[in-house]
Kinemage of the C-alpha trace (Angstrom):
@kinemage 1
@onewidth
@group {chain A} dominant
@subgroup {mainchain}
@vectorlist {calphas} color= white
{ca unk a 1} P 19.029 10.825 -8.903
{ca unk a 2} L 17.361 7.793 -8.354
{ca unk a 3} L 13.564 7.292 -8.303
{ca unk a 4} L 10.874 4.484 -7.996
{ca unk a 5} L 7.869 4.438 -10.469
{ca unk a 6} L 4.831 2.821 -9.836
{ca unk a 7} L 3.841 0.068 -12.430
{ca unk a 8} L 1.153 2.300 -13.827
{ca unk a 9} L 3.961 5.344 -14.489
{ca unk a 10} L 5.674 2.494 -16.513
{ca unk a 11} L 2.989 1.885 -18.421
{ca unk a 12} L 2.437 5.438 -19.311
{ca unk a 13} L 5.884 5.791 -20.027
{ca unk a 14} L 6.060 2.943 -22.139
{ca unk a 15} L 2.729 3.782 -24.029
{ca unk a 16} L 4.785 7.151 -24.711
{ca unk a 17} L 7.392 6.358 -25.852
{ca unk a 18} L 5.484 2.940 -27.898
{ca unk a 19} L 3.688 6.162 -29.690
{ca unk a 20} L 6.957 7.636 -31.202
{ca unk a 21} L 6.479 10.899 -30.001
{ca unk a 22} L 9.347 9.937 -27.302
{ca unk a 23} L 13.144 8.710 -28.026
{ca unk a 24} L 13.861 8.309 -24.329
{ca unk a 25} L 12.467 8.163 -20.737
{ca unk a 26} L 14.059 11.073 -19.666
{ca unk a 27} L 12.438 12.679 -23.045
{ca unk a 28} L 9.056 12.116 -20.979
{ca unk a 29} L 9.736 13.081 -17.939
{ca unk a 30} L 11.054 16.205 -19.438
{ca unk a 31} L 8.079 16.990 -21.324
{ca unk a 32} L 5.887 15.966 -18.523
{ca unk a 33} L 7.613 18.004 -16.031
{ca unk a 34} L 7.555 20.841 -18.351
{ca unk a 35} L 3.902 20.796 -18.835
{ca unk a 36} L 2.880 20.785 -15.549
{ca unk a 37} L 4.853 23.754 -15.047
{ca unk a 38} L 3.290 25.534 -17.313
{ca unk a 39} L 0.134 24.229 -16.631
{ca unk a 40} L 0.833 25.597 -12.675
{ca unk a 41} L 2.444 28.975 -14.493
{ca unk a 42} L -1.118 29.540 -16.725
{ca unk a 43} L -3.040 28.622 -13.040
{ca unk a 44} L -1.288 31.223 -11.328
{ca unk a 45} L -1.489 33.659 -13.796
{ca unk a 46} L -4.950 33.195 -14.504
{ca unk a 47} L -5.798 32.967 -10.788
{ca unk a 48} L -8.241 35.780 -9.869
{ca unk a 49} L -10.252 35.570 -13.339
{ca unk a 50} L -10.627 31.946 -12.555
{ca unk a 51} L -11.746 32.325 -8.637
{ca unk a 52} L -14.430 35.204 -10.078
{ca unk a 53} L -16.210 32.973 -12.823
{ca unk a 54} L -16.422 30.432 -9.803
{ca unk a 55} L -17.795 32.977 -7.934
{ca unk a 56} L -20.288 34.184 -10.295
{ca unk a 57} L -21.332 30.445 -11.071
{ca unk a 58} L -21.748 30.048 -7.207
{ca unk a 59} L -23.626 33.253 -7.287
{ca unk a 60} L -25.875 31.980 -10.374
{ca unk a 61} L -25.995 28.668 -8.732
{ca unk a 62} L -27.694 30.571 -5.056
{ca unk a 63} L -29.984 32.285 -7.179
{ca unk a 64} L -31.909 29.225 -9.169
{ca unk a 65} L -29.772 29.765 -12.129
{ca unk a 66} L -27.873 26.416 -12.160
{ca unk a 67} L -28.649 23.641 -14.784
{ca unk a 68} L -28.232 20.119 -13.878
{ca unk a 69} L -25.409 17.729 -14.657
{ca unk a 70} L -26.669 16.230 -17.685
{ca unk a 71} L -27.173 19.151 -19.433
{ca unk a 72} L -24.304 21.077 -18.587
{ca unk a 73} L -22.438 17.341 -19.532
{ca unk a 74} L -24.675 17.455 -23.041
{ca unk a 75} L -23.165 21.000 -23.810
{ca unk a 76} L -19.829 20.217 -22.891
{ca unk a 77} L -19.943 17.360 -25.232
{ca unk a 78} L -21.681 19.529 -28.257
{ca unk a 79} L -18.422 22.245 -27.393
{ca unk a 80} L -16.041 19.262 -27.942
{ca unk a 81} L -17.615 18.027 -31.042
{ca unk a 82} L -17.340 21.478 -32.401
{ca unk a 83} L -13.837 21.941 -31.251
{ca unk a 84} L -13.489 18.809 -33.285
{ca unk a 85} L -15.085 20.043 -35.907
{ca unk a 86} L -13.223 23.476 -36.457
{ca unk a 87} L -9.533 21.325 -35.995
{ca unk a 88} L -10.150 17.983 -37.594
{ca unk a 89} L -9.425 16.291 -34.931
């Protein structure tokens, strides 16, 4: 199989495998392919809880409940830091 990449898939293929994580292209394409498969596997499984908290947030959302961006950014950021946090990261 043959394919064209774009200049900007080279670059991320290069930055991979610059990183070490990588001994060969087809080691990341591999791993790439086989994440988004699982990330499509988790979506499907996970479909109906994820289309009810989007409908609750809709309904929260129609009923005043909503906050605005930058505070729903400003937690996101404080659940990130304490992700952080709790894995050294």
């Amino acid at each position: 199989m043959t394919i064209q990449l774009t200049p900007e898939d080279e670059k991320l293929i290069q930055s991979q495998l610059q990183s070490g994580a990588f001994q060969s292209v087809e080691e990341v394409i591999h791993d790439a392919l086989a994440s988004q498969a699982a990330e499509n596997e988790w979506l499907i499984h996970n479909k109906d809880q994820l289309n009810e908290k989007i409908a609750r947030g809709i309904a929260q959302i129609d009923r005043g409940e909503g906050i605005s961006g930058t505070e729903a950014r400003a937690r996101l950021e404080q659940r990130k830091a304490d992700w952080r946090k709790q894995n050294n990261a």
